[in-house]
N, C-alpha and C positions, 0 to 999 in steps of 0.2 A: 504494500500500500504506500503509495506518497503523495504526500502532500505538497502543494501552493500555495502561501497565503502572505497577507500583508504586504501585496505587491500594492508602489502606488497607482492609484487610478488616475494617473495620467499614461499610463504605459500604451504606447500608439505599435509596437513591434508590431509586425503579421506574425511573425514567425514566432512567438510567443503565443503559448495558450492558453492563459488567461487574458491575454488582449484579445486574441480570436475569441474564445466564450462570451467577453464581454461584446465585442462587436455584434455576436447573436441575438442578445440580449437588446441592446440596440436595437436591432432589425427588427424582432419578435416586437417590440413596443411598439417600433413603427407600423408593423404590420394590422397589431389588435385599433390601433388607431384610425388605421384603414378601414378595418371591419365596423369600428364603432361611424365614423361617417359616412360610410353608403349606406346603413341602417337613417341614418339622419337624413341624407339626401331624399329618402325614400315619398315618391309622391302619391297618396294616394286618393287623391278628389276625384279620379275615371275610374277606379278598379273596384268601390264600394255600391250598393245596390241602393240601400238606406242610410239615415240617420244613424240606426243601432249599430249594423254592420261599421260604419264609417268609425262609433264611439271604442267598439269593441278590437276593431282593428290594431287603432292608435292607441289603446292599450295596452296590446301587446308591443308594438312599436316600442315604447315608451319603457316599458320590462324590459325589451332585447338592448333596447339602448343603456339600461341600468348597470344589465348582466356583462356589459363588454367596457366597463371601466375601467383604467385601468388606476391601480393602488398605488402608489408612489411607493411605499414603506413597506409595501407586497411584492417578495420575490413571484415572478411570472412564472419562472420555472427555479428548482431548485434540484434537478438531477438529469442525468446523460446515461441511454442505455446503449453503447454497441453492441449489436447483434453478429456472431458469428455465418451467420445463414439467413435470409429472409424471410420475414416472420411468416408464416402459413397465413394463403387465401381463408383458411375456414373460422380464423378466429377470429375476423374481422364481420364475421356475420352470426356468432353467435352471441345470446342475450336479448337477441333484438337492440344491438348497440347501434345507434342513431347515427354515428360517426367513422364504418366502414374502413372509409379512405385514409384514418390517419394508421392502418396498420395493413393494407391491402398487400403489403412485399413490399418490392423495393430493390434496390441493387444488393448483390451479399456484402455483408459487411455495413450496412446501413445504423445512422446514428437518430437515434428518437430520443429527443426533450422532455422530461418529464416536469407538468407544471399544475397549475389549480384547474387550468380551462384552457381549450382547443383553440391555436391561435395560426390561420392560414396565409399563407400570401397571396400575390392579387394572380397567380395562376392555380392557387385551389391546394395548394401542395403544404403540409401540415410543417410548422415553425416550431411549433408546441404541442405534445401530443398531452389530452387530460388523463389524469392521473387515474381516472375510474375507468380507463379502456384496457382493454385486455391485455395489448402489446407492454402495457405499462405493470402488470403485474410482476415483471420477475424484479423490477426494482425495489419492490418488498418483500420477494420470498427467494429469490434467485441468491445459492449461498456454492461455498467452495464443492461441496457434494453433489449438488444438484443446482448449476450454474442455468438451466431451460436456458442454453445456449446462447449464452450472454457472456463475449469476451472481458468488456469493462463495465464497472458502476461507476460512474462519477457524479458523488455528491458536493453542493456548491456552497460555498460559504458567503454571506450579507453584511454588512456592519449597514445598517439602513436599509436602503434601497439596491442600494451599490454592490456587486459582485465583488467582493474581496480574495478568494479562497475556490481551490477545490482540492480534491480528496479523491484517490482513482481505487475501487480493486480491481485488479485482474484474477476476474472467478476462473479463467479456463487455465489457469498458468500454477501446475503444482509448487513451481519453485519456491511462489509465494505465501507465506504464513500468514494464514486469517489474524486478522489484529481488529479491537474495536474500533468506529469510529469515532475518531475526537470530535469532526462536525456534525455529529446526532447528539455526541453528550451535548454539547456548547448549545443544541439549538432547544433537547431538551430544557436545561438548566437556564436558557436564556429569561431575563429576571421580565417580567409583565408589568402593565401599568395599562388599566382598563378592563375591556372585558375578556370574556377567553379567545384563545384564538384556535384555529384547525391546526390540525398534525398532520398533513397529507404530506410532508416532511417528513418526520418520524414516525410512520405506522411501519407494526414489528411484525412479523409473517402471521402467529396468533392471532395477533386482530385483524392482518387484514384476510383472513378468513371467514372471521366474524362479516365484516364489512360488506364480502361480497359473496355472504352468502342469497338463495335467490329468496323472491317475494313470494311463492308459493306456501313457505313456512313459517313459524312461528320461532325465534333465538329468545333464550333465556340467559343473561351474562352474569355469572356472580361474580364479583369483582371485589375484590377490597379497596384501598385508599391508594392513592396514587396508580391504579396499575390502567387508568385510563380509559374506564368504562362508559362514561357519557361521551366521550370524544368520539369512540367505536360506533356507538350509536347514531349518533347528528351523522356519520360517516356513513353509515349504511344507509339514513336516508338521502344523502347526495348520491350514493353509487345507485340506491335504486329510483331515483329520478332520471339516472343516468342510461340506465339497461331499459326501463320501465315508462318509459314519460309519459308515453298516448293514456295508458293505463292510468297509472295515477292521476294525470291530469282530469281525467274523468268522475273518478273515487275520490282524492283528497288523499292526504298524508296531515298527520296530526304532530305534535310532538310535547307530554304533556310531562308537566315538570311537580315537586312539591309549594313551589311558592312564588311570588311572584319576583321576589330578590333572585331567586335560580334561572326563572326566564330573561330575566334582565341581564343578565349575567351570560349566560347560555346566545344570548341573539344575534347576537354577530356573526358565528360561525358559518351558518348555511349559507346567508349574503355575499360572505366572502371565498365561496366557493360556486359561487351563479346561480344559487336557488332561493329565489324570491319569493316562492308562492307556500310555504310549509306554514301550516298557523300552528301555534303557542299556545297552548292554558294548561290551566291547575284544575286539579279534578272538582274542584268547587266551581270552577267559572262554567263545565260540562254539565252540572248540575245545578245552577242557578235556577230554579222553579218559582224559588221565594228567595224575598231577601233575610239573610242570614242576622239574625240579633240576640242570639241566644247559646247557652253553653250547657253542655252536658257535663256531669260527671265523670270521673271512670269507668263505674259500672254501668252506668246508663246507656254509656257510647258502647260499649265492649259489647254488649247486647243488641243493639240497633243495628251496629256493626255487622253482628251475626248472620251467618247466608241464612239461618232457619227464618229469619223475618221476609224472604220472601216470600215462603211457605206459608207464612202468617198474611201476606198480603195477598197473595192469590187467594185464599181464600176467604177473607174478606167480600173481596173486589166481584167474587162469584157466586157469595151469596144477594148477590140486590136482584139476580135472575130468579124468577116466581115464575114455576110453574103454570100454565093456563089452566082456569077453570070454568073461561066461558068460549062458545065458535066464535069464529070469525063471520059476518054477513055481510058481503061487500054488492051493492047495489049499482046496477049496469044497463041503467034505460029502464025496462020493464022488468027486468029477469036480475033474481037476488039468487046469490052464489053461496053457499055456508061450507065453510072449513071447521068440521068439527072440533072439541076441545082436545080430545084421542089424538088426532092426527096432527095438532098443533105442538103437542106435547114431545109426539115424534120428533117435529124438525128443532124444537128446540134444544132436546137431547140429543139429538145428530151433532150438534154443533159444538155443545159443548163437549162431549166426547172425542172430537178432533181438536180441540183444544188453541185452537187459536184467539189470534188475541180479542177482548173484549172487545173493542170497537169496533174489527173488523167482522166478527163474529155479531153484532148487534145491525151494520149495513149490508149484511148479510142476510137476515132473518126477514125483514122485507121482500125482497125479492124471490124466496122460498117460497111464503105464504103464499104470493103472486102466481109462482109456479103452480100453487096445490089447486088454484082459482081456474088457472087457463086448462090445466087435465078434465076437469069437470065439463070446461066449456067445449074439447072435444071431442069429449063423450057426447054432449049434448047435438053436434054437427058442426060444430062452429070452427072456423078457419082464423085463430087468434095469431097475432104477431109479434115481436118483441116490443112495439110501440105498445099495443093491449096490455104488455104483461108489467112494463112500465107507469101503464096510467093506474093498473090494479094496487101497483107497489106504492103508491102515492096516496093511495084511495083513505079518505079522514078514516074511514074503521080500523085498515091495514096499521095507518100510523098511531093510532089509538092503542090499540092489541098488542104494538113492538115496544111503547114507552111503559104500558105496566107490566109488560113479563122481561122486557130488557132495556132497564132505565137509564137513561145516559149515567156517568159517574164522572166526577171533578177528580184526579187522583190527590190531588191537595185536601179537597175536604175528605177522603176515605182515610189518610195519613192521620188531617187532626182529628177524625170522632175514634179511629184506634187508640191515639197516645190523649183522649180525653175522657172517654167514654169506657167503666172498667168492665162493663158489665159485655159490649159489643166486642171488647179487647180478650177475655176470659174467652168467650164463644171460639173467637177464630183462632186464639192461641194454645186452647186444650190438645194437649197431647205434644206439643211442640215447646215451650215457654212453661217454665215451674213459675211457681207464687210468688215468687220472690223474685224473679226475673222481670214478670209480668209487670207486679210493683215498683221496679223500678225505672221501666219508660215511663209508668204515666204521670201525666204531671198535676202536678199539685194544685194548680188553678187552670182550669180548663179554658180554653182560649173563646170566644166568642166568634171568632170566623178567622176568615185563612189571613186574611192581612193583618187583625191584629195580634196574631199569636207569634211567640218569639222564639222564630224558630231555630234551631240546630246547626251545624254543620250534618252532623249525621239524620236529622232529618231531612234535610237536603236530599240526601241520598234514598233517603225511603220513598219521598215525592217521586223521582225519577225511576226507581224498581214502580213503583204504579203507573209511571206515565206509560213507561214498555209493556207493561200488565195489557194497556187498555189500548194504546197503537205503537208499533213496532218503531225503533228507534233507525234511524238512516247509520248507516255502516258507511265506513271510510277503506278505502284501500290499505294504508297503514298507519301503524300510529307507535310512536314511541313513547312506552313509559317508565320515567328515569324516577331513582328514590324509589321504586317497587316497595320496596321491605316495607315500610309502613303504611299500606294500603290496611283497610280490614275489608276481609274478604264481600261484605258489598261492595264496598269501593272499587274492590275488582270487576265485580260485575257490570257496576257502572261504564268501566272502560271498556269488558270487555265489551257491549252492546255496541259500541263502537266501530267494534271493528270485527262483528260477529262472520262479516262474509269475507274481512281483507286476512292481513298479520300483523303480527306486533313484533316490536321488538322490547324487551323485559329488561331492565336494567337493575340492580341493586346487589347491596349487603346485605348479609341476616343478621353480620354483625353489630352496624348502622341503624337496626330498626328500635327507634326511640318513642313507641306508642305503646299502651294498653295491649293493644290489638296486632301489634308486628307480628310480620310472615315468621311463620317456624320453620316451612318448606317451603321450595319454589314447587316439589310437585303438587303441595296442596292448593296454594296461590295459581298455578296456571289451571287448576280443575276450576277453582270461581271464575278463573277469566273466560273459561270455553275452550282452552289452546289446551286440550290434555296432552297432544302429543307433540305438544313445542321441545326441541331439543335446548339443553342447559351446558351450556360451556363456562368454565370458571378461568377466570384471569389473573395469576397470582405472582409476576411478573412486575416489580414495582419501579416504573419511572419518574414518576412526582414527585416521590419520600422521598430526605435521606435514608440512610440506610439505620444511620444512630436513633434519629426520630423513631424511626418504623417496629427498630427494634423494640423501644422503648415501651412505644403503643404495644404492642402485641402482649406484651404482659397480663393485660384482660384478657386475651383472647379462649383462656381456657374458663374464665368466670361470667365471658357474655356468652359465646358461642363456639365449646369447645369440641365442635366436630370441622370449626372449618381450618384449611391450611391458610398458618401464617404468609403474609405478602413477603416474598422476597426482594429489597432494594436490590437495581442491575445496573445502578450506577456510581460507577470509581468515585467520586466527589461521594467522602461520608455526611458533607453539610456540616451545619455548624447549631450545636445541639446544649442547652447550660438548663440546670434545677437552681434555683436561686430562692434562700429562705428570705423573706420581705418584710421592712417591720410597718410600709404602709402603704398606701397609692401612689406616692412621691416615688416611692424604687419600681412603681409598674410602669410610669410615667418615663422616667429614667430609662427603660429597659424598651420601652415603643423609641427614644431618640436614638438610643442607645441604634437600633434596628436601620433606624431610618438614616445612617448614615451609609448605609449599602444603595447600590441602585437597585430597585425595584421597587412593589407592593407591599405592604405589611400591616397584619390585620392584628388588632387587640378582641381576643375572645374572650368571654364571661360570664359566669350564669347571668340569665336575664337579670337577677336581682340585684346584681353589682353593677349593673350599666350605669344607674344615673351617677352612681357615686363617681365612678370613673367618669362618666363625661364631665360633671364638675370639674375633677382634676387636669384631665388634659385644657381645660376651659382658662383656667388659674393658671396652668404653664403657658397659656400661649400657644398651644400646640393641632393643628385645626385636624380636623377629620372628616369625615362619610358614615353613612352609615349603610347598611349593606346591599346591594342594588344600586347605588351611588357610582358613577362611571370617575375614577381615578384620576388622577391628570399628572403632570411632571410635576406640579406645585403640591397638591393634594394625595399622599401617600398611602395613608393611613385610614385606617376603616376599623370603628367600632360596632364589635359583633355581638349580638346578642347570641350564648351558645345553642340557643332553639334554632336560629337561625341559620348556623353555619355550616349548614350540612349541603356538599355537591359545591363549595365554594373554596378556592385556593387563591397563597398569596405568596411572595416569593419568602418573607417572613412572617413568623408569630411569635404575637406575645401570649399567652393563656396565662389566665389569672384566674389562681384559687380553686383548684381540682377539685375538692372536698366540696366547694360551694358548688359546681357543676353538680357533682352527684346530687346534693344535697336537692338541690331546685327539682329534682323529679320525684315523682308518688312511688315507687321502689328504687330497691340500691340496683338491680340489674338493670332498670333502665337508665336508672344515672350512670352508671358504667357505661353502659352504650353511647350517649350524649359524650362522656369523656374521651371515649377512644375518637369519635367523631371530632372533637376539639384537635384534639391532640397529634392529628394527621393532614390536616390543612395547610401546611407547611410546604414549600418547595425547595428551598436552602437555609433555612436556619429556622430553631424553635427554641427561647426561653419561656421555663414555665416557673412562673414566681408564686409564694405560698408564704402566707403567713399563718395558717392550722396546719397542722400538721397532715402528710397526704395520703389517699386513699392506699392500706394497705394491700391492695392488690398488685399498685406499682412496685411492691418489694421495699 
């Protein structure tokens, strides 16, 4: 392996190849330039039909024009494949890859750019091949044993925008000893300021497996801290934007996070990989039915939570169907039609026996009745047609006879007369819900109707399992759901309804799950999501950590979750890692400047209860901050974390303050343990944890 690097960028040689690379790079910019203004030049007041056509066009216009930006401070490309041999016609047509041509062959021995997005010149001939196309795979898995006939890798080094460095292997060449690359550590460890950014750099053959596995299935990633599971993720949504467009474009891709600080944080990625159109939420915003102004308990939630409250809800939702006990008599000119009680009874138990959903099953039941009308009629001689059988379905008797045996239902008021009403709550929860269970959802003052009652989070979600009860929820092509572990298995439900007909991709810890209700299994969590037979791949490979920090963390690991394997750090830099006894907020304050004398991010976490005290203090020093969700800047470093909050969130350093109060802030020790390791791994080059009690015995 050898390297180039720190050459000035003035260096104009030809015959230098880091002046040649850079001239590429050059040309590639000029090129994407190019593409970006004939997309601008583009006229279209003759080619549209209408108004719409004309609005909808220029929207897209206006996306193509977004997606070919180009970044200033965004390397275009950042690696070089030569190929031994021309890459094979067939891999350029498989996936359904929209982009053929950047891998069709080529002369042997051919060199392909590997970069964020496909950048051509003005004769069509690829500058930049993207990084989700096939030809581009062996840049991440292609190693000395299995080179997929690839002479050289050359990855590129930036200080900015600027091409400073490269870095060559020669996979085909035994002579050479595999050595790590120092430009993956440097790009790893490169220190951040703002929000996250993509890896399409650094993805390691493990993930990019994950990444480009297909859209047919269902991936479950256990992952621990640092080893890069949410980046894996947003990745696999770009790669199958990529393989998949027509598709998704139709269906939707979702991507839903736990808070709205994680989506803020998270949002940048996909944009800066050319995908504009992926929408964002929290499984509350998917569930917004009502507005949320009220708080459960633990046992309350833990219970509500429970998949058995669907069971309780369907049956609810099925009892407000009454039997018929009178015919139907539907009056047609001169000649009255009767559909006995018997034979009404029939279709009504047809339907519910097929079990579909109440609403569909209640616009249903009309046009039954209509049917049982038009047989009569011809038997009697008559020549009825679907306009007849239409005007019968409409007929005041027909809609009369469907509103008392199947009466529309509000899924919001079936939600509050259950958690109001104990007596209707007992009925449809016998045999499912013990006394004590039952007792604890209802609530104490019964609401007076659906907008004044102060509803839950978890009743949120009980709304929504009714709204599916009663019409089917629209599915999405895919959907990612990152922080998993702390779903409770309605919550799963909720997503999965989602994406009942697409995939998902599953993201999380078991170690991380900081709820009442945290996942135990991912195989129990993907049975409430619908995906039983999603495959689970673990990532335990640690890039983010140091290796000191990780170690450190992992000390809990057999007192939260001791069947999982600890993360292994895989990077040479140990970071820079201190336990510091404190005797007040002065030495935590200290220990944030202390930090902030490195380039980069650096976040102060602490149980929520310690926040204001801490803000006070950095307030008195002078010392300004963010809080989390708050985009960084060169002036602004610092970010005060509340530790409920800091979960799926990284900073180049931390301070954690007062372990014992982390634990302490949650309703058991194993889930303050949880919350702690979760503190304790947010780190990307240095961690002080300062403590004035003394600290939780688990850390030794």
């Amino acid at each position: 392996m050898s390297t180039l690097s720190d050459d000035p960028l003035g260096t104009t040689d030809p015959l230098d190849p880091l002046s040649r690379e850079r001239g590429h790079l050059a040309a590639s910019r000029a090129a994407l330039r190019a593409m970006r203004a004939d997309v601008e030049s583009l006229d279209i007041r003759d080619v549209t039909a209408n108004w719409v056509n004309a609005e909808v066009l220029a929207r897209q216009i206006d996306e193509r024009i977004k997606s070919l930006a180009d970044l200033s401070h965004t390397p275009l490309f950042f690696g070089r494949l030569d190929y031994l041999h021309a890459p094979p016609l067939s891999t350029s047509l498989e996936r359904g890859d929209p982009h053929g041509a950047e891998r069709a062959g080529g002369a042997e021995g051919e060199s392909f750019y590997i970069g964020r997005r496909h950048v051509h010149d003005a004769d069509g001939d690829p500058m930049v091949v993207d990084w989700r196309a096939p030809v581009s795979q062996p840049f991440y898995r292609a190693s000395k044993k299995d080179p997929m006939d690839v002479g050289l890798r050359r990855r590129f080094g930036y200080t900015g925008g600027d091409l400073t460095a490269y870095e060559d292997e020669h996979l085909s060449d035994p002579a050479e000893a595999a050595t790590a690359s120092k430009l993956l550590q440097q790009e790893i460890e490169r220190p951040r300021v703002g929000p996250m950014r993509d890896i399409v750099a650094t993805i390691q053959p493990e993930q990019d497996e994950i990444v480009r596995s297909g859209l047919g299935g269902t991936v479950c990633v256990q992952g621990g801290p640092g080893t890069g599971k949410t980046a894996v993720g947003l990745h696999r949504v770009a790669y199958l934007l990529y393989a998949h467009r027509e598709r998704l474009a139709r269906t939707g891709t979702l991507v839903i996070g736990p808070n709205a600080s994680f989506l803020h944080y998270i949002e940048q990625v996909l944009p800066a990989l050319g995908e504009l159109q992926v929408a964002q939420a929290t499984v509350d915003d998917l569930v917004a039915h009502v507005e949320v102004r009220g708080t459960d308990d633990a046992t309350a939630a833990v219970v509500k939570g429970d998949a058995r409250m669907a069971a309780v809800l369907r049956r609810a939702l099925r009892s407000h169907v009454t039997p018929p006990t009178e015919p139907v008599v539907v009056v047609r000119g001169s000649r009255r039609w009767r559909v006995p009680a018997h034979e009404l009874e029939e279709i009504v138990r047809e339907l519910l026996d097929r079990d579909i959903r109440y609403g569909a099953a209640r616009e249903a039941l009309p046009q039954r009745i209509a049917h049982a009308v038009l047989v009569q009629m011809e038997r009697a001689g008559e020549a009825p047609d679907d306009r007849v059988q239409d005007a019968v379905a409409r007929n005041a008797a027909v809609k009369a006879a469907v509103k008392a045996v199947w009466p529309p239902v509000d899924p919001a008021k079936l939600v509050l007369r259950l958690l109001s009403d104990a007596d209707f709550l007992a009925e449809h929860a016998a045999g499912i819900l013990d006394e004590d269970e039952q007792k604890a959802i209802l609530w104490e003052r019964p609401a007076r109707s659906v907008k004044s009652a102060k509803w839950s989070a978890a009743d949120a979600v009980l709304i929504d399992e009714a709204t599916d009860l009663v019409q089917r929820t629209h599915s999405l092509g895919h959907v990612v759901l990152d922080e998993a572990q702390d779903l409770s298995p309605m919550q799963y439900r909720a997503v999965g309804r989602r994406c009942s007909t697409g995939s998902a991709t599953v993201l999380g810890d078991l170690a991380q799950g900081t709820t009442p209700w945290a996942t135990r299994s991912w195989e129990e969590a993907l049975g409430h999501l619908g995906k039983d037979d999603a495959v689970v791949e673990e990532l335990t490979a640690g890039f983010r950590v140091p290796t000191d920090v990780i170690t450190y963390a992992s000390r809990l690991l057999p007192h939260i979750a001791p069947g999982l394997t600890p993360v292994a750090s895989v990077r040479e830099n140990p970071g820079f890692f201190a336990v510091r006894a404190a005797s007040g907020d002065a030495d935590v304050v200290a220990a944030c400047e202390e930090l902030l004398r490195n380039e980069g991010s650096t976040g102060l976490i602490a149980a929520d209860a310690r926040v204001p005290a801490l803000a006070a203090a950095l307030a008195e020093a002078g010392l300004p901050y963010l809080g989390p969700g708050e985009e960084t800047t060169g002036r602004t470093r610092l970010t005060l974390v509340p530790a409920s909050l800091a979960k799926g969130l990284e900073y180049d350093y931390v301070v954690l303050d007062e372990p014992s109060a982390v634990v302490a802030g949650e309703p058991d020790e194993r889930t303050g343990l949880r919350r702690l390791y979760v503190a304790l791994t947010r780190a990307v080059s240095g961690l002080i944890v300062t403590h004035t009690r003394p600290l939780p015995a688990q850390l030794g």
